[in-house]
BALOBA-1460 file (C-alpha; in Angstrom, 3 decimals):
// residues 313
<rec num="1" residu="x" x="0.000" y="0.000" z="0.000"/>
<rec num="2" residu="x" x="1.217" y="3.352" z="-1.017"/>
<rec num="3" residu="x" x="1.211" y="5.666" z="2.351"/>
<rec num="4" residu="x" x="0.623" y="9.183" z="1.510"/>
<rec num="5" residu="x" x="1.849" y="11.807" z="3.829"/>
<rec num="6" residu="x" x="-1.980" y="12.676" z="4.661"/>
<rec num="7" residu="x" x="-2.496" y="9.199" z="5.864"/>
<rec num="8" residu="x" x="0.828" y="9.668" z="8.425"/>
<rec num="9" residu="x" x="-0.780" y="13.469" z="9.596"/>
<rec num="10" residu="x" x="-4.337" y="11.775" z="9.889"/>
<rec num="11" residu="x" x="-2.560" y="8.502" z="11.787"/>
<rec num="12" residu="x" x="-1.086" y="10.647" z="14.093"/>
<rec num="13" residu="x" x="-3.642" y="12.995" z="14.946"/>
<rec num="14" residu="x" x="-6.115" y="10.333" z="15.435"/>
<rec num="15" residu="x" x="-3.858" y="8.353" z="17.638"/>
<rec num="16" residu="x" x="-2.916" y="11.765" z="19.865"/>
<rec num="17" residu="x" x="-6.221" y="13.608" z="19.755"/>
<rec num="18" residu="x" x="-3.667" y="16.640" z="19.376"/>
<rec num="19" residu="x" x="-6.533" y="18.747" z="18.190"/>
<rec num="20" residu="x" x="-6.471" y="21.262" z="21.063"/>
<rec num="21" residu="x" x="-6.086" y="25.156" z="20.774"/>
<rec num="22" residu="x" x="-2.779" y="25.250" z="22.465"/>
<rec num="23" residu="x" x="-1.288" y="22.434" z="20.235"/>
<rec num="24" residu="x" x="1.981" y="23.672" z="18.946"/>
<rec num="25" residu="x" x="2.940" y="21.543" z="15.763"/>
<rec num="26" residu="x" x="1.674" y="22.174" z="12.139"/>
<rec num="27" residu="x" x="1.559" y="19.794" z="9.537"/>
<rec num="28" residu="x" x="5.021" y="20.600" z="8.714"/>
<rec num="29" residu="x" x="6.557" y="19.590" z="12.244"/>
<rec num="30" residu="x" x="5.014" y="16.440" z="12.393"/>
<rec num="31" residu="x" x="6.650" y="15.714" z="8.842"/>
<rec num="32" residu="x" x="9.755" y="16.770" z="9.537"/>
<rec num="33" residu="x" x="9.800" y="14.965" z="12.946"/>
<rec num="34" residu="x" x="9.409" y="11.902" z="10.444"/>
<rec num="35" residu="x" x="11.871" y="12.944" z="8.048"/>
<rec num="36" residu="x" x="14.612" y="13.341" z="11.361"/>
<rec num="37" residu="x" x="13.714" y="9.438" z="12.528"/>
<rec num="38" residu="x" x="13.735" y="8.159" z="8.939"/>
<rec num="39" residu="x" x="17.516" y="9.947" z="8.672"/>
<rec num="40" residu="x" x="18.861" y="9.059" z="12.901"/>
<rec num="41" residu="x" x="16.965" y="5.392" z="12.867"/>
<rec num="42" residu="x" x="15.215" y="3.825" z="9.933"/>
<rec num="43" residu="x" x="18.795" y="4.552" z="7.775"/>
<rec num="44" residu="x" x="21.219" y="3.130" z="9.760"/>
<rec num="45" residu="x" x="19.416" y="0.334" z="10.605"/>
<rec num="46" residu="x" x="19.007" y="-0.637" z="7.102"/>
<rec num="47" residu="x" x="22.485" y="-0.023" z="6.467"/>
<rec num="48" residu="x" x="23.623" y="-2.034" z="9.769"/>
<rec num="49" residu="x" x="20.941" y="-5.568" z="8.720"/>
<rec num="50" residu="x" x="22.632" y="-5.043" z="4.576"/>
<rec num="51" residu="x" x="19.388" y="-4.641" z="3.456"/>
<rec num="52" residu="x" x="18.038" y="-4.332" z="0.215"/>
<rec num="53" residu="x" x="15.447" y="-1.376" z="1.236"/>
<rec num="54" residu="x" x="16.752" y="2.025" z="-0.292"/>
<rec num="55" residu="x" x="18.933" y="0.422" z="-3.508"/>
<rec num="56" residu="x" x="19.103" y="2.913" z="-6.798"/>
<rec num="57" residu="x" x="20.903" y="2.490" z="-9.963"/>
<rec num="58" residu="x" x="21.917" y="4.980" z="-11.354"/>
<rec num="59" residu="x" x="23.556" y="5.694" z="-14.837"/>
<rec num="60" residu="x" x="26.278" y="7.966" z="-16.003"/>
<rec num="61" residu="x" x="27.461" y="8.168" z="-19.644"/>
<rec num="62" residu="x" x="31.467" y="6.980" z="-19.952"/>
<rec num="63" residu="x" x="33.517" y="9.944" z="-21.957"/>
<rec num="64" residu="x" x="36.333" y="8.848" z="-23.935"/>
<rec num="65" residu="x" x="39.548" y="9.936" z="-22.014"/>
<rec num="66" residu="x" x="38.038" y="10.579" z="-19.006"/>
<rec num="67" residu="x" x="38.292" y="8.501" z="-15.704"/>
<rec num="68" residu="x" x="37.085" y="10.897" z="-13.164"/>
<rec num="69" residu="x" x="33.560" y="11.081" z="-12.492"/>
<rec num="70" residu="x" x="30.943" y="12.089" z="-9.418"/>
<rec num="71" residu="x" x="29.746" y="9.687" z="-6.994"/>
<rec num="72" residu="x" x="25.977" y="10.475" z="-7.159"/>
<rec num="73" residu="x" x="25.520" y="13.239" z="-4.570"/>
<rec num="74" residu="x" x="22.107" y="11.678" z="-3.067"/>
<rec num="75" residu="x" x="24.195" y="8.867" z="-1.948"/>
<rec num="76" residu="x" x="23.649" y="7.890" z="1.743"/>
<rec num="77" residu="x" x="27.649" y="9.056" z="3.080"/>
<rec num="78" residu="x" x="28.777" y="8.918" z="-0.463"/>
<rec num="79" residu="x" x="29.349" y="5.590" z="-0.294"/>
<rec num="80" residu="x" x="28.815" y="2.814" z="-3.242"/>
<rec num="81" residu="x" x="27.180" y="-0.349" z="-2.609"/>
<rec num="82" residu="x" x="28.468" y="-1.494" z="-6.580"/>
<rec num="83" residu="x" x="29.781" y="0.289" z="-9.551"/>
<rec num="84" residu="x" x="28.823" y="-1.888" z="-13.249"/>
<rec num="85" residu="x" x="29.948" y="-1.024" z="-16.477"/>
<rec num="86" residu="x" x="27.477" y="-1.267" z="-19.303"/>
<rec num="87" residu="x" x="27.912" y="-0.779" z="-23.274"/>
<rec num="88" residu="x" x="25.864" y="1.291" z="-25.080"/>
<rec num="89" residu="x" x="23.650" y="-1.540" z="-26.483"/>
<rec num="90" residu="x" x="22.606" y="-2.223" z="-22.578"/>
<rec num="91" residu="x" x="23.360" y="-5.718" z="-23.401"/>
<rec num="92" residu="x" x="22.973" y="-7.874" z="-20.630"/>
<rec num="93" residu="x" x="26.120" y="-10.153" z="-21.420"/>
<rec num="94" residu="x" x="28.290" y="-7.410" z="-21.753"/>
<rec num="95" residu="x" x="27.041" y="-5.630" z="-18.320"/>
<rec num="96" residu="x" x="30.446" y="-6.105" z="-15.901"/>
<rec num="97" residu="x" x="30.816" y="-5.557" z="-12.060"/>
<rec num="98" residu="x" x="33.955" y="-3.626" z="-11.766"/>
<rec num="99" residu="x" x="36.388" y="-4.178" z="-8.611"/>
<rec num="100" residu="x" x="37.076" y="-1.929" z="-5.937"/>
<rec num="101" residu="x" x="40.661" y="-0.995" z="-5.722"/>
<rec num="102" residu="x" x="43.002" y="0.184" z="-3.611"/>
<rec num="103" residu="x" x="44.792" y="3.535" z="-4.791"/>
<rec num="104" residu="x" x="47.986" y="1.792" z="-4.645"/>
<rec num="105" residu="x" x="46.867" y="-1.062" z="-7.818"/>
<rec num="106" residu="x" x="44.992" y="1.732" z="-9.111"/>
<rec num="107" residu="x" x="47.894" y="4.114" z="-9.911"/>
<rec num="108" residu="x" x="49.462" y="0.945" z="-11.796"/>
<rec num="109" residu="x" x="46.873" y="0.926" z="-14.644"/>
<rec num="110" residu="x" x="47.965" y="3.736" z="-16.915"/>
<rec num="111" residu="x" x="46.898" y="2.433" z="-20.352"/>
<rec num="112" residu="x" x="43.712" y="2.701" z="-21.992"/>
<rec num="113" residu="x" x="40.937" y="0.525" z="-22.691"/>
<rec num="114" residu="x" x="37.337" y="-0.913" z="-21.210"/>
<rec num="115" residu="x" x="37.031" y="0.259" z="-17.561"/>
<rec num="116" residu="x" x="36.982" y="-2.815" z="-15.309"/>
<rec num="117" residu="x" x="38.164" y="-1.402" z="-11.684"/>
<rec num="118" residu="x" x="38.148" y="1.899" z="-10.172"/>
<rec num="119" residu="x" x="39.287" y="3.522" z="-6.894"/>
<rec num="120" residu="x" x="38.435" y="6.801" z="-5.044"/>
<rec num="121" residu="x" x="39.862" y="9.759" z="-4.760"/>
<rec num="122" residu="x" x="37.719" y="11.997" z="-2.382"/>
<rec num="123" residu="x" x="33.891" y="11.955" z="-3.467"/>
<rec num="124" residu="x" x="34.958" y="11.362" z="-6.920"/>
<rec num="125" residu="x" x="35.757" y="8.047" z="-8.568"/>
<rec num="126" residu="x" x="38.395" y="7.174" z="-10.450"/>
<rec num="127" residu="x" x="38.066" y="3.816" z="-13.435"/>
<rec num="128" residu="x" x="41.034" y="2.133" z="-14.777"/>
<rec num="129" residu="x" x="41.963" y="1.630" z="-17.414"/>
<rec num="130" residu="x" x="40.819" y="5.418" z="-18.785"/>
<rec num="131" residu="x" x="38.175" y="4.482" z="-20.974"/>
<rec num="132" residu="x" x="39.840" y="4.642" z="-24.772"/>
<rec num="133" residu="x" x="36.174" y="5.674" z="-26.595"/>
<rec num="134" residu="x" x="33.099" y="7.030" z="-25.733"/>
<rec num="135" residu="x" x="30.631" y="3.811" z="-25.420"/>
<rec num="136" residu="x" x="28.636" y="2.821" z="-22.937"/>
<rec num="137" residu="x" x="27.231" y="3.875" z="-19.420"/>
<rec num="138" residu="x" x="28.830" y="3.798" z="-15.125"/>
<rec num="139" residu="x" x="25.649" y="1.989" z="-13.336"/>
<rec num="140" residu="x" x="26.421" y="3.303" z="-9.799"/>
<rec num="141" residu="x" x="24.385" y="0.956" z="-7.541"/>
<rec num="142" residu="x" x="23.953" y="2.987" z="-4.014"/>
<rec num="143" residu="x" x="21.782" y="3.575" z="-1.014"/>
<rec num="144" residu="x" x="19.752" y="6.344" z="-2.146"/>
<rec num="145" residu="x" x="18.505" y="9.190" z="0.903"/>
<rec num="146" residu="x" x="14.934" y="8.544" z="1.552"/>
<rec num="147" residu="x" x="13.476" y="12.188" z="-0.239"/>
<rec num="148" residu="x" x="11.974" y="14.726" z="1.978"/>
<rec num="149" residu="x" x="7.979" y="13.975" z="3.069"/>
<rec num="150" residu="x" x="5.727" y="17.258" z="1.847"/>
<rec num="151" residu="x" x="1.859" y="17.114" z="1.656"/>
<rec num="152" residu="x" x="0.427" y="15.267" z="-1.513"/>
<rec num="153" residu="x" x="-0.518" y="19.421" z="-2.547"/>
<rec num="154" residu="x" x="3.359" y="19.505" z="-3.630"/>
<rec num="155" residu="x" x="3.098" y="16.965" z="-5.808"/>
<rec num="156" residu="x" x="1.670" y="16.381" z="-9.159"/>
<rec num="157" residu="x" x="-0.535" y="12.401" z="-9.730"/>
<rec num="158" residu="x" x="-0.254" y="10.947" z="-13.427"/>
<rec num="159" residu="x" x="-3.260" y="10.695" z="-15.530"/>
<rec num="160" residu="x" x="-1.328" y="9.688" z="-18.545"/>
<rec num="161" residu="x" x="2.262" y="9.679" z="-20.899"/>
<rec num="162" residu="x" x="3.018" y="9.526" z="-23.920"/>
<rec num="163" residu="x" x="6.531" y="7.766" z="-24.138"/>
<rec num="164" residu="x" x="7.160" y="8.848" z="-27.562"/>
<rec num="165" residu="x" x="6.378" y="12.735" z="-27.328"/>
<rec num="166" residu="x" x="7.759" y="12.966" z="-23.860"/>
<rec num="167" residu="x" x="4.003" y="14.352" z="-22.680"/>
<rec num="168" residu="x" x="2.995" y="13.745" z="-19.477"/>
<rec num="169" residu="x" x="-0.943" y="14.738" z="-18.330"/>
<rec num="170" residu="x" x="-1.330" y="15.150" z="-14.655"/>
<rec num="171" residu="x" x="-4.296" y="14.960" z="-12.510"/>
<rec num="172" residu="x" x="-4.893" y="18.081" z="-11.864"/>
<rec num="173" residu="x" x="-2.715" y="21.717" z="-13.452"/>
<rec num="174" residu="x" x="1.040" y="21.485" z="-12.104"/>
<rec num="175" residu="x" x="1.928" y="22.913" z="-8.568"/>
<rec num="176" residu="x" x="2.665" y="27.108" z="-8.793"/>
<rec num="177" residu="x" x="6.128" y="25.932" z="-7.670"/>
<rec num="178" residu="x" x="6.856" y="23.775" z="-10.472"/>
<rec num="179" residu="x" x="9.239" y="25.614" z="-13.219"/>
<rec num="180" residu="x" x="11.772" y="24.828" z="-15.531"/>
<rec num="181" residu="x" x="14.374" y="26.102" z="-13.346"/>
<rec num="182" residu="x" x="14.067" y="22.948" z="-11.210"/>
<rec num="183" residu="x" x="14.863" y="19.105" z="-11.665"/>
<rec num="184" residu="x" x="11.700" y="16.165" z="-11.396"/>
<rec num="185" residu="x" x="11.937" y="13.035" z="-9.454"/>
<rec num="186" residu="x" x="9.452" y="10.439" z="-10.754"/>
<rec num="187" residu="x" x="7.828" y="8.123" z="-8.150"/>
<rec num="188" residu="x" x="6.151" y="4.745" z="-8.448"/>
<rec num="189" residu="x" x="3.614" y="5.161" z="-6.279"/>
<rec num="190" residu="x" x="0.274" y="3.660" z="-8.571"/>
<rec num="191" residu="x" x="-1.776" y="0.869" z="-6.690"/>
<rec num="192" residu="x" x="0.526" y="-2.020" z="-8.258"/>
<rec num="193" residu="x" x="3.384" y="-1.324" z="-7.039"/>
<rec num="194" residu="x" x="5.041" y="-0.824" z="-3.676"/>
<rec num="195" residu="x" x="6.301" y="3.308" z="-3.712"/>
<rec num="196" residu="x" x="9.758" y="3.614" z="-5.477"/>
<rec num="197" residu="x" x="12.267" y="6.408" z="-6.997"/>
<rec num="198" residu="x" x="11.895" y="5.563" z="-10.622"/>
<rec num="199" residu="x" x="14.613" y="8.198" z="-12.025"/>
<rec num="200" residu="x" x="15.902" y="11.075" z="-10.011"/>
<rec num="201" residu="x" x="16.595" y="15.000" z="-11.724"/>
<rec num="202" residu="x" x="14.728" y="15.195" z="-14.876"/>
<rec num="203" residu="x" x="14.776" y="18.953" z="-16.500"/>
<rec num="204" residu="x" x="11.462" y="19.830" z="-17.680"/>
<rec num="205" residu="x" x="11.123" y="20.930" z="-21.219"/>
<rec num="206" residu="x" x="8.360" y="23.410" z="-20.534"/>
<rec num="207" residu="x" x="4.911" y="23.149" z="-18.101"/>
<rec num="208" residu="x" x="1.205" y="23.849" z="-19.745"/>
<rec num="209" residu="x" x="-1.195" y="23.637" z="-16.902"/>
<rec num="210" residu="x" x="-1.802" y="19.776" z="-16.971"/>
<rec num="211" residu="x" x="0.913" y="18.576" z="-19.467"/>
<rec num="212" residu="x" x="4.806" y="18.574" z="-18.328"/>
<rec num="213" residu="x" x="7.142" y="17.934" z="-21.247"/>
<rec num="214" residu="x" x="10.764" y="16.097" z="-21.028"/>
<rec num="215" residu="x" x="12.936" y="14.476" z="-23.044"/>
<rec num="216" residu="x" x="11.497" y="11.111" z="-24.031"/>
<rec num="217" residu="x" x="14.962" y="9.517" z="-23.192"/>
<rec num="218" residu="x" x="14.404" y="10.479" z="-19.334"/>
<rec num="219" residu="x" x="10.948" y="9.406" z="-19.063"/>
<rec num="220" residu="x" x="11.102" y="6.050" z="-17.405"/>
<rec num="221" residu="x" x="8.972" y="3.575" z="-19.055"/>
<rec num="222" residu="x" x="7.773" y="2.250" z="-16.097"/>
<rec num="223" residu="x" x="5.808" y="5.006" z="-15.447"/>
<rec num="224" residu="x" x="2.103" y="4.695" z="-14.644"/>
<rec num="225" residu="x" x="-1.314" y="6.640" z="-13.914"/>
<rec num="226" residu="x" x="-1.172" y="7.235" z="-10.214"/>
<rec num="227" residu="x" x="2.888" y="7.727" z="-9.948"/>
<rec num="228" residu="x" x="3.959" y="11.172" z="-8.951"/>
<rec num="229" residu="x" x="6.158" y="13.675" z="-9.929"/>
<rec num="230" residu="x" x="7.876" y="15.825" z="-7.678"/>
<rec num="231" residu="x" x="10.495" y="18.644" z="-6.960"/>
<rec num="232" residu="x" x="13.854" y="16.375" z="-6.649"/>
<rec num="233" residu="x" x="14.320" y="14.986" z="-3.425"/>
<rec num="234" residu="x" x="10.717" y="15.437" z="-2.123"/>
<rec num="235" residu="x" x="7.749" y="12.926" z="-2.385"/>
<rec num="236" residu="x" x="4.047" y="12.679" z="-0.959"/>
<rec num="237" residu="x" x="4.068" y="8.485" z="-0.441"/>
<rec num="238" residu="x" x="6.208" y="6.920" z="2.365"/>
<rec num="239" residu="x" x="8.950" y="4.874" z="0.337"/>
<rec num="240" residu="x" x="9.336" y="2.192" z="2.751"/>
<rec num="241" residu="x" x="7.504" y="-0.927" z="4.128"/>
<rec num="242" residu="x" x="4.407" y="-0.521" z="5.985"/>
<rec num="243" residu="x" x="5.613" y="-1.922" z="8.909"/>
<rec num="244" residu="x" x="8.059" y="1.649" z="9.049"/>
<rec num="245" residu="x" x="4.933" y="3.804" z="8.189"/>
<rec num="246" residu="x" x="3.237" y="2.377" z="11.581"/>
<rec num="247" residu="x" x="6.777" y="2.491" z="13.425"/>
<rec num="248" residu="x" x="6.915" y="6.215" z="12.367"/>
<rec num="249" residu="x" x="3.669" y="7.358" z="13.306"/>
<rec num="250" residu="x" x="4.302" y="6.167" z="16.875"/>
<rec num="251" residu="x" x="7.390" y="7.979" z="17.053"/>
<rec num="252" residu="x" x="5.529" y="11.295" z="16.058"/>
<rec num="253" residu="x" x="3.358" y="10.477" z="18.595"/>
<rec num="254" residu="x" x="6.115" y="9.969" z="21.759"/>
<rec num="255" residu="x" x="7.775" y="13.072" z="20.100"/>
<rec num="256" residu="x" x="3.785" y="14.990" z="20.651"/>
<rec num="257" residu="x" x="3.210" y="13.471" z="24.367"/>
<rec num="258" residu="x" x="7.020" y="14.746" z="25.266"/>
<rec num="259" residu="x" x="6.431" y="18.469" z="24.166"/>
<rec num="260" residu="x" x="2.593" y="18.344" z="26.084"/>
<rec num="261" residu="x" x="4.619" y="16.576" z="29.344"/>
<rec num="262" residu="x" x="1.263" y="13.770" z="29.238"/>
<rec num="263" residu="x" x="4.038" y="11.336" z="31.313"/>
<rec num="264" residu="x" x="0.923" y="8.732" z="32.132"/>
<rec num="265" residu="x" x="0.194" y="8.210" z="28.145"/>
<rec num="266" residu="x" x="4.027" y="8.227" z="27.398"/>
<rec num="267" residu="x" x="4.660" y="5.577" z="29.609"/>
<rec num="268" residu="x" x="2.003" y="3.403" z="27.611"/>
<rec num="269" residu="x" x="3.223" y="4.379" z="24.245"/>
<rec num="270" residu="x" x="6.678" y="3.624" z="24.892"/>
<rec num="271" residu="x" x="5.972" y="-0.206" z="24.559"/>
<rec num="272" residu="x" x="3.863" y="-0.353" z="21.680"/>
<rec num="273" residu="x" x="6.637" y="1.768" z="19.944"/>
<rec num="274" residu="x" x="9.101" y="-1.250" z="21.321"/>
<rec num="275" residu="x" x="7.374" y="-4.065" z="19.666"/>
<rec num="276" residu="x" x="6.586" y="-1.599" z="16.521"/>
<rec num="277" residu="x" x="10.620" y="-1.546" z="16.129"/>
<rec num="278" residu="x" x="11.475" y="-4.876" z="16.462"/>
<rec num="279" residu="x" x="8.606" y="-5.628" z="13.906"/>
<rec num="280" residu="x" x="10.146" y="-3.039" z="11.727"/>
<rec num="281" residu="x" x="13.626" y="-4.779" z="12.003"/>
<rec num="282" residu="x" x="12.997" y="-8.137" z="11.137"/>
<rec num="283" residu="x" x="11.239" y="-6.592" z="7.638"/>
<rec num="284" residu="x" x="14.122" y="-5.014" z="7.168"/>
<rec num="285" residu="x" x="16.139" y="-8.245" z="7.307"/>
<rec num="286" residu="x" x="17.695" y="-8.905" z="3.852"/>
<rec num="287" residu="x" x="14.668" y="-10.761" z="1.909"/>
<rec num="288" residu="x" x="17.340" y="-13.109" z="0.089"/>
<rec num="289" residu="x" x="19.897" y="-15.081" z="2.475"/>
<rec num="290" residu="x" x="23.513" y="-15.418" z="2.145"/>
<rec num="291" residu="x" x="26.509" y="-13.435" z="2.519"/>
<rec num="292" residu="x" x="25.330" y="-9.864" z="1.495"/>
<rec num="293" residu="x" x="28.234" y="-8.148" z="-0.242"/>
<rec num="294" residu="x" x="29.518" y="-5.048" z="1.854"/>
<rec num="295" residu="x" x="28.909" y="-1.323" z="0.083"/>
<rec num="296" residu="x" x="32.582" y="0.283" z="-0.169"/>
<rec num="297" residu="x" x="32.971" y="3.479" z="1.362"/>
<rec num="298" residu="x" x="34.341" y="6.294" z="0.137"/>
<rec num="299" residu="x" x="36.042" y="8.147" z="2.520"/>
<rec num="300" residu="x" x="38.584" y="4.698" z="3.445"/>
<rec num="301" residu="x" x="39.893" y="5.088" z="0.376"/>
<rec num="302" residu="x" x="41.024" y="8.912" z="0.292"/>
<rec num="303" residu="x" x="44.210" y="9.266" z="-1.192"/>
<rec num="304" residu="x" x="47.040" y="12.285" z="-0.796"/>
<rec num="305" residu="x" x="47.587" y="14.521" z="-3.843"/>
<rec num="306" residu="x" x="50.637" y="12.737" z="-4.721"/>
<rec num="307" residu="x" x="48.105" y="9.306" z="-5.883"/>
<rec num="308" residu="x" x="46.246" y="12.472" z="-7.504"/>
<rec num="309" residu="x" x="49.192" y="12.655" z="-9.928"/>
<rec num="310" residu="x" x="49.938" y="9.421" z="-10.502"/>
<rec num="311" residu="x" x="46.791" y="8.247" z="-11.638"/>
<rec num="312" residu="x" x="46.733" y="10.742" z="-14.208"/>
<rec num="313" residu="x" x="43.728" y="12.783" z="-13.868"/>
């Protein structure tokens, strides 16, 4: 089930009865409340169990003669879970894992060729070999930051697309704040489907009242009426398992009885939010068993400007 935001505020409110005059959280506090336990609890405990919860691919088109590139700047400490190499054809056969290096074997590879390792060098990877010709894409695989929760008014529902124009109808006409000067996130969020990030910082083409326009190679074609588009890095649907959603709204609620000192109704929350944890945990768990493979961080390989040099770039 996709949880909007409205069915957290609602959740809460009716769980608190919070409706009194001297009641001193909007709409807006309660969200962000969310948004701090999602960031100080819900993260790390996915990244602590290995999970699977929070994975995005993410391509980047390889240059010829060039080995530097970004690490995708909405990933969770900058870190990589894998890097893949892909040609141009996005044939499956030919899509590679490349190995993590250290800087030391990195600074080795000078010649030039098909990438098929890479190292870091602050929040910027470097592949060896250099990549001789322009073919191809960098899939960085990566825990993604769970996007900002806003009310479902900043948001914009599908109606319809039209994969070969680029057209996409919404719901109702776009949000006032929606312009070309900012980037799109589109969202599965449609009642087949648990909610998603399809593809992340889409320009717009231009914005008529119902119809948004973008290129028709960034519109994902999994795309569906119901799925949302959004300011980049925000969304309306929780994009988590439901077992968070009822973890979270308990949270907001201990957070409400704290500020209105109601110790006697704390006390009684407090273990419902206990066993609403652990629940949350063991969905959490990795939903395929074995040895999970370990997401490299960036920052233990930082090198010294001397590697800098010797790797060429």
């Amino acid at each position: 089930m996709a949880y909007t935001t409205q069915d957290i505020l609602n959740s809460v409110k009716r769980n608190n009865t919070i409706f009194s005059t001297d009641f001193r959280f909007n709409d807006s506090d309660i969200l962000e409340m969310i948004d701090e336990e999602i960031e100080s609890t819900i993260v790390p405990m996915i990244l602590r169990l290995h999970s699977d919860r929070l994975i995005f691919n993410e391509p980047l088109e390889i240059e010829a003669n060039k080995n530097k590139y970004p690490v995708p700047y909405r990933a969770i400490g900058s870190n990589l879970k894998t890097l893949w190499y892909q040609d141009k054809n996005e044939n499956p056969k030919d899509k590679k894992e490349l190995e993590p290096l250290e800087y030391s074997n990195a600074c080795k590879i000078l010649e030039s060729g098909t990438p098929n390792g890479y190292c870091f060098i602050g929040d910027d990877i470097v592949v060896v070999p250099k990549p001789s010709t322009t073919n191809g894409h960098l899939i960085f695989s990566y825990f993604i930051r769970h996007s900002k929760l806003v009310s479902s008014a900043q948001v914009a529902i599908v109606s319809s697309m039209n994969f070969e124009t680029g057209e996409v109808t919404l719901a109702t006409n776009a949000n006032k704040n929606f312009t070309g000067r900012y980037l799109y996130d589109f969202i599965a969020a449609n009642q087949r489907c648990k909610p998603h990030i399809l593809s992340i910082d889409s320009p717009v083409i231009r914005i008529d009242a119902n119809k948004m326009f973008f290129n028709t190679e960034l519109l994902p074609r999994e795309l569906r009426p119901g799925d949302r588009v959004a300011l980049a890095g925000q969304t309306d649907v929780l994009l988590l398992p439901d077992e968070c959603y009822k973890y979270l709204v308990k949270v907001a609620g201990i957070k409400i009885l704290e500020a209105q000192k109601d110790l006697q109704a704390l006390e009684a929350f407090k273990g419902d939010l206990d066993r609403a944890r652990n629940i949350m945990e063991g969905v959490l768990s990795p939903r395929v068993t074995g040895h999970p493979r370990p997401y490299v961080n960036g920052n233990r390989l930082l090198s010294q400007s001397k590697i800098k040099r010797a790797i060429n770039i």
